[in-house]
C-alpha positions as a LaTeX table, in Angstrom:
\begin{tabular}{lrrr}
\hline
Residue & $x$ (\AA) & $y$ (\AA) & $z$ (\AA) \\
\hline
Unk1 & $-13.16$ & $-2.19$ & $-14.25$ \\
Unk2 & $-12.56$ & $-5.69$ & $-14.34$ \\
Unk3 & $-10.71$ & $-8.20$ & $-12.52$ \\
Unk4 & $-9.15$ & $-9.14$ & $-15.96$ \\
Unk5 & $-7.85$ & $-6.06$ & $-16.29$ \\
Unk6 & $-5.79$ & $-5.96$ & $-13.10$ \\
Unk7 & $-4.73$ & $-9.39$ & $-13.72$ \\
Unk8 & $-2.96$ & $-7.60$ & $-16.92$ \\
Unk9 & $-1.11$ & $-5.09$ & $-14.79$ \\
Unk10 & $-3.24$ & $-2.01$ & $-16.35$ \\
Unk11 & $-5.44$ & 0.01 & $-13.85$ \\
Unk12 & $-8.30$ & 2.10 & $-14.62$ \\
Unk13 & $-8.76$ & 4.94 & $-17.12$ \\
Unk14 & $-9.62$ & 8.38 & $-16.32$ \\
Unk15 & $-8.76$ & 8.69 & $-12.73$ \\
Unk16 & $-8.29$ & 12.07 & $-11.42$ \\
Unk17 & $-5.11$ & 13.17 & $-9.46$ \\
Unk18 & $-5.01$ & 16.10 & $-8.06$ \\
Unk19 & $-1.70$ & 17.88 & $-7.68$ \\
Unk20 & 0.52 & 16.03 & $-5.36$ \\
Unk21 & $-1.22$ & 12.76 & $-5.00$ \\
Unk22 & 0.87 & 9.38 & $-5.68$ \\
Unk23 & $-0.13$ & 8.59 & $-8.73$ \\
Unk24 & $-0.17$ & 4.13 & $-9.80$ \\
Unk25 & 2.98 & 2.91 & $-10.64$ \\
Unk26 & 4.72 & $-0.32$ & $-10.60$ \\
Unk27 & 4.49 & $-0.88$ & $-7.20$ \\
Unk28 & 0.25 & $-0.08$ & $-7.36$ \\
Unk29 & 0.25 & $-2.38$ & $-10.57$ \\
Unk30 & 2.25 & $-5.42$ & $-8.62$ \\
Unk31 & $-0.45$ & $-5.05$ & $-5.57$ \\
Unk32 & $-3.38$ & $-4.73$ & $-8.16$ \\
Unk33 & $-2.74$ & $-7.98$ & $-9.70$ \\
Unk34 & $-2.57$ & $-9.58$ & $-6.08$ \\
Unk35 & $-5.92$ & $-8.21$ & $-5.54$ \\
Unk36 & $-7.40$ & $-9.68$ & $-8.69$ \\
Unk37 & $-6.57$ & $-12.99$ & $-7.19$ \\
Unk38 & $-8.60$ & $-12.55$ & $-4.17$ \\
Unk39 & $-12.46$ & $-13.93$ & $-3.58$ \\
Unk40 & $-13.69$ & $-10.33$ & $-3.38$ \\
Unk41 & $-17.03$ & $-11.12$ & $-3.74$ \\
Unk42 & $-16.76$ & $-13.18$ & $-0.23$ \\
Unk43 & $-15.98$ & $-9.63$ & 1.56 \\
Unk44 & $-17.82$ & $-8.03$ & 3.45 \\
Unk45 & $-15.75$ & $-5.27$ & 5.04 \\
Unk46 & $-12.54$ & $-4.36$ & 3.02 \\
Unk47 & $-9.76$ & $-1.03$ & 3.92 \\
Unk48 & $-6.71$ & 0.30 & 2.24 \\
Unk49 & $-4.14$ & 1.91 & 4.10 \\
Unk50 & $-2.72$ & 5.27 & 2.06 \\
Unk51 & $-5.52$ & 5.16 & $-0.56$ \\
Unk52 & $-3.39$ & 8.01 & $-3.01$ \\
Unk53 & $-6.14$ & 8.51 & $-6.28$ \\
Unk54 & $-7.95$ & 5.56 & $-4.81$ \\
Unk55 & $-7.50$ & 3.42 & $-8.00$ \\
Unk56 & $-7.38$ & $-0.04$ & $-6.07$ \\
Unk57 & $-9.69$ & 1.03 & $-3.62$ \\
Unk58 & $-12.52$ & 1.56 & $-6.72$ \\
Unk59 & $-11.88$ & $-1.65$ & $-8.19$ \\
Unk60 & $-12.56$ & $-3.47$ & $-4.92$ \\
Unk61 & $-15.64$ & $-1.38$ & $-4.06$ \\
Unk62 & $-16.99$ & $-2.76$ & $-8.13$ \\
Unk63 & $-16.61$ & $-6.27$ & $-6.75$ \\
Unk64 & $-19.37$ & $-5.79$ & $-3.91$ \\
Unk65 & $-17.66$ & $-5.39$ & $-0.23$ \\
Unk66 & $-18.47$ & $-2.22$ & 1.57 \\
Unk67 & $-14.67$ & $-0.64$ & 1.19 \\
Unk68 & $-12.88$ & 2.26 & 3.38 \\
Unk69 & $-10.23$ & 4.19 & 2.35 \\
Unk70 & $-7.88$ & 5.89 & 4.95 \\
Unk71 & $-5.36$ & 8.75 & 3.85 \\
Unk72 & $-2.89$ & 11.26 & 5.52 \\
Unk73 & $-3.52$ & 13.60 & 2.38 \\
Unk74 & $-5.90$ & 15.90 & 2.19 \\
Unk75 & $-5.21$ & 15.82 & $-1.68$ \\
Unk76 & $-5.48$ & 12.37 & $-2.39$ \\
Unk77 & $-8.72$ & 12.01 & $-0.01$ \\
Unk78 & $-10.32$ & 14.59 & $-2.34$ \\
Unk79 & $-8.68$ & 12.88 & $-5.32$ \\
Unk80 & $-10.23$ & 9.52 & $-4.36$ \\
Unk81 & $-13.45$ & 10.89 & $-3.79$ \\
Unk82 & $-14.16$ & 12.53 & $-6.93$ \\
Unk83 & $-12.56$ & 9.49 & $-8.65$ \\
Unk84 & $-15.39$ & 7.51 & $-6.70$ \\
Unk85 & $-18.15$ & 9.92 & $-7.73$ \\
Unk86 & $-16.94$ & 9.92 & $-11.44$ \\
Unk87 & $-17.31$ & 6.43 & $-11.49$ \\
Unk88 & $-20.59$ & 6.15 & $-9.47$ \\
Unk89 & $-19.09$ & 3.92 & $-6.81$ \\
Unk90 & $-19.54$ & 3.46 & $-3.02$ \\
Unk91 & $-16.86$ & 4.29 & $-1.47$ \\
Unk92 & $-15.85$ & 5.52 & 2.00 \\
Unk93 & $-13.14$ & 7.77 & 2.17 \\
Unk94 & $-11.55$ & 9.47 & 5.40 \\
Unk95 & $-8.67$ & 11.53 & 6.16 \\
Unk96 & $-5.98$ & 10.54 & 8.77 \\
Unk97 & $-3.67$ & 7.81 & 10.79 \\
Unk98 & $-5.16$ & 4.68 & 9.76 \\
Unk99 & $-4.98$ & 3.28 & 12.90 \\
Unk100 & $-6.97$ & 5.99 & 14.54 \\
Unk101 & $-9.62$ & 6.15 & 11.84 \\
Unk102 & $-10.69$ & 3.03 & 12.15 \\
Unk103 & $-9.93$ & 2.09 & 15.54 \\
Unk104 & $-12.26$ & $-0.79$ & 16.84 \\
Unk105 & $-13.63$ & $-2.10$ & 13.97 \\
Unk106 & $-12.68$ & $-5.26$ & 11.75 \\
Unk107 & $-12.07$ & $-6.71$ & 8.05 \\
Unk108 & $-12.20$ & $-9.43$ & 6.23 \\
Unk109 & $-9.63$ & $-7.84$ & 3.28 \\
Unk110 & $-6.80$ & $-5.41$ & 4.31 \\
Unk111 & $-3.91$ & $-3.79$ & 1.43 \\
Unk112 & $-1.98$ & $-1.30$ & 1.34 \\
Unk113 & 0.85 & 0.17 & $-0.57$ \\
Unk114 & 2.56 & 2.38 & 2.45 \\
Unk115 & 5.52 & 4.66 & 1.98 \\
Unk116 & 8.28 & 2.57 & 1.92 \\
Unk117 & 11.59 & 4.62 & 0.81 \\
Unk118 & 14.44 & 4.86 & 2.84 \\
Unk119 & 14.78 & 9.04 & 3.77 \\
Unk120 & 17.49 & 10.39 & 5.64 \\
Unk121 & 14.97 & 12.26 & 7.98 \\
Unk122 & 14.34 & 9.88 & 10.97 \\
Unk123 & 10.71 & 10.86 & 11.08 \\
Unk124 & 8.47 & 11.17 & 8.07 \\
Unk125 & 7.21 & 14.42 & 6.54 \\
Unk126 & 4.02 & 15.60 & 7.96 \\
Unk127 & 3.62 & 17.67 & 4.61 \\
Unk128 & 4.22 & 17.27 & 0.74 \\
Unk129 & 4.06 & 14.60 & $-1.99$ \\
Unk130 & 7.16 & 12.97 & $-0.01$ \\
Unk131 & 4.47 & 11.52 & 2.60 \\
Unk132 & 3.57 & 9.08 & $-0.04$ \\
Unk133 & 6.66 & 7.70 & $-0.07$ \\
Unk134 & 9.00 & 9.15 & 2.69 \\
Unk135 & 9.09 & 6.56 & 5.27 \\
Unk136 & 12.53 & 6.98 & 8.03 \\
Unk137 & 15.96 & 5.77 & 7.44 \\
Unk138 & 15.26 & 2.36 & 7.29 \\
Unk139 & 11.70 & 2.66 & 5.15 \\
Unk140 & 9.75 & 0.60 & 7.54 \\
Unk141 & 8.11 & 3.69 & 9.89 \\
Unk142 & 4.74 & 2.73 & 8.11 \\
Unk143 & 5.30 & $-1.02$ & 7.72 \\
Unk144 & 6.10 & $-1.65$ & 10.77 \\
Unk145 & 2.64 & $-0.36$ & 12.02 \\
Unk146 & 0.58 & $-1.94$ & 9.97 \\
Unk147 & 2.30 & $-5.02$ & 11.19 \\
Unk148 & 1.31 & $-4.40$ & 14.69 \\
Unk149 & $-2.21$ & $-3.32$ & 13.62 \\
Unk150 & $-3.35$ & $-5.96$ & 11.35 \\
Unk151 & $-3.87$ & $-8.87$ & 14.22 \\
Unk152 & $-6.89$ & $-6.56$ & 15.71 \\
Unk153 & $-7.94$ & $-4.83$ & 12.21 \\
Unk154 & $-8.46$ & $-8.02$ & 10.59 \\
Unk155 & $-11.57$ & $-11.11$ & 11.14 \\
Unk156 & $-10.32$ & $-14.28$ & 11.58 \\
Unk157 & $-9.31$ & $-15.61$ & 8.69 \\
Unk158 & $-8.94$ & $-12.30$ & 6.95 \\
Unk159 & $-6.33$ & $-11.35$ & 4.62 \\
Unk160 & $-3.70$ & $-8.75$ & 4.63 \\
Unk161 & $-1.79$ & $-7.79$ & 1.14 \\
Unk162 & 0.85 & $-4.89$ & 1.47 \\
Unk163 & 3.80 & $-4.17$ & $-1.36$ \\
Unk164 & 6.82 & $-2.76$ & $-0.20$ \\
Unk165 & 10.47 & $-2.73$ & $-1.23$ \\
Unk166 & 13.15 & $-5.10$ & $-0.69$ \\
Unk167 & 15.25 & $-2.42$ & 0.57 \\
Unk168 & 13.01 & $-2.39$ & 4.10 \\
Unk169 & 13.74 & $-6.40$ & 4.28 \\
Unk170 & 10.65 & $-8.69$ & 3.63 \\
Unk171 & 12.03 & $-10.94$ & 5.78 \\
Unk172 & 11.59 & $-8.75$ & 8.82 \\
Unk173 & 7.93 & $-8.05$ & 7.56 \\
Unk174 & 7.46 & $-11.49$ & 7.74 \\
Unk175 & 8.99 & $-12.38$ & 11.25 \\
Unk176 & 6.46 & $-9.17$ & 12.54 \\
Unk177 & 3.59 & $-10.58$ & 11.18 \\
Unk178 & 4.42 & $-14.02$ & 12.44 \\
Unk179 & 5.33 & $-12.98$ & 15.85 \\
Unk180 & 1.20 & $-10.81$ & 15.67 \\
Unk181 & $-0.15$ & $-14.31$ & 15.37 \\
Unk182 & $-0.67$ & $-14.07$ & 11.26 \\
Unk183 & 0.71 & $-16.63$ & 8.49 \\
Unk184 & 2.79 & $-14.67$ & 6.09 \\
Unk185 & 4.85 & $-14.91$ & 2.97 \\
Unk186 & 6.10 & $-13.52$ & $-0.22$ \\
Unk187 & 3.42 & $-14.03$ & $-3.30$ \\
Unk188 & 5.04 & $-12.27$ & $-5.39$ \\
Unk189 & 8.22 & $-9.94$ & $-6.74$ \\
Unk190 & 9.29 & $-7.57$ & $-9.30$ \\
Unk191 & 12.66 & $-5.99$ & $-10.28$ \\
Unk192 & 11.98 & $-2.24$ & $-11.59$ \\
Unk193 & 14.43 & 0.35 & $-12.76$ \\
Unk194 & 15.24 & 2.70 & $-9.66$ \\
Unk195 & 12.97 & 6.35 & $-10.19$ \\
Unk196 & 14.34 & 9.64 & $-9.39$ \\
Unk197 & 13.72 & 9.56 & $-5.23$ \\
Unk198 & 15.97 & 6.43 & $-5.60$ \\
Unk199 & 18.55 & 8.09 & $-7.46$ \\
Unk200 & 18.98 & 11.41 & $-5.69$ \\
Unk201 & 19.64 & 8.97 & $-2.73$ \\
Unk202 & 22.54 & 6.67 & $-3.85$ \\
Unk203 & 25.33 & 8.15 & $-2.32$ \\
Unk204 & 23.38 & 7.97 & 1.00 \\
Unk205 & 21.69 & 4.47 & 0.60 \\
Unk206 & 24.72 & 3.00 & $-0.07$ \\
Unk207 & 26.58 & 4.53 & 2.84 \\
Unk208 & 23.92 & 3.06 & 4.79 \\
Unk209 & 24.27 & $-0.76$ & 2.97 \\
Unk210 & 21.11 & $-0.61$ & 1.57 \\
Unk211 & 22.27 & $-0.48$ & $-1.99$ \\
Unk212 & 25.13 & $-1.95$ & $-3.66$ \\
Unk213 & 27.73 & 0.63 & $-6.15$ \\
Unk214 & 26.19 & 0.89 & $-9.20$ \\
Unk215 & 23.00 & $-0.78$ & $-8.32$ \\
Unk216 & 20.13 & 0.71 & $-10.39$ \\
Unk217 & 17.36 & $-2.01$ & $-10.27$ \\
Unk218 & 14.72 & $-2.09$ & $-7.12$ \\
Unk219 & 13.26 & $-5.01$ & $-5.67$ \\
Unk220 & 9.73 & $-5.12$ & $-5.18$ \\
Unk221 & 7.90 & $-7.78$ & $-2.90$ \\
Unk222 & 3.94 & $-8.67$ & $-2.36$ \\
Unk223 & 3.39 & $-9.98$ & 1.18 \\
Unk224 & 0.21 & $-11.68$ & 2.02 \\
Unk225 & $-0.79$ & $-12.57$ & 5.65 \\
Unk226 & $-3.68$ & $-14.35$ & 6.76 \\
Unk227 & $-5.26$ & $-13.58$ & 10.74 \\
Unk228 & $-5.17$ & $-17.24$ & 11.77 \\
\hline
\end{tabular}
């Protein structure tokens, strides 16, 4: 895998998901090519948050930092372990909250693509595919934790890089991590087509004003932080 490669948008062949596990998509492809653009090799200690087939997680553990991978799923930590083993690549893998996982220790690199879809439940499944991207009625339930997390997750100077929808309001992602003590702001976007979850929703999303009639096209934004 090659840093070329994610620059291109394409993400490695052969990667095993197991039934239920988020498989790369847009949103993994638009976070991928943010990665590419970071000094990987200057890592030392690097996490993603909600790891799914652990794609992203693989191509920063080729680039030489020691690389954890946290995950609610039972399925896609065994997905993203075999993936690791198939490819012969270190890779640290372990199942649960994030926050309690790896409680007390720090990073120089932080990404994650978190569930980030508005749901009509006000707290987010605790079972399912829908974990991956079931988030509460406003989408942020995950966000907004990783928000307050990243000030004591990350070394000074390190980097946070999390994709989300601009549904959940980048510009509230952006006051959070400012008001943690981080310097944050949009790198990148993309406008995709809305997928099914999107579209079984409309009546209720736009009841809610988070989509306009007739809307069918979903904002995507890349937010990267730095721990001042």
């Amino acid at each position: 895998m090659t840093s070329t490669a994610l620059t291109l948008g394409t993400l490695p062949p052969g990667l095993i998901a197991l039934p239920g596990v988020y498989q790369p998509q847009a949103d993994t492809r638009l976070l991928a090519q943010a990665l590419a653009h970071e000094d990987l090799e200057s890592c030392r200690d690097v996490l993603e948050i909600g790891t799914g087939t652990g794609a992203l997680a693989l191509y920063a553990a080729g680039r030489g930092p020691e690389v954890t991978a946290v995950d609610v799923s039972w399925p896609a930590v065994a997905t993203a372990r075999l993936n690791a083993l198939r490819r012969r690549l270190p890779l640290r893998v372990e199942h649960g909250d994030f926050a309690a996982r790896v409680a007390g220790r720090r990073y120089d690199l932080i990404f994650s693509n978190p569930p980030y879809v508005p749901a009509p439940a006000t707290r987010p499944p605790t079972r399912g595919p829908e974990r991956a991207w079931d988030a509460g009625p406003d989408g942020r339930a995950v966000i907004d934790r990783i928000c307050a997390q990243a000030p004591t997750l990350l070394r000074p100077g390190g980097v946070l890089l999390m994709v989300h929808s601009g549904m959940c309001g980048a510009e509230e992602t952006l006051e959070r991590l400012a008001g943690a003590g981080l310097a944050a702001r949009v790198t990148a976007k993309a406008s995709v087509p809305w997928g099914p979850v999107l579209r079984s929703r409309r009546s209720w999303l736009e009841r809610r004003g988070l989509a306009a009639e007739a809307e069918d096209r979903e904002e995507l934004v890349v937010i990267r932080a730095r721990h001042l």
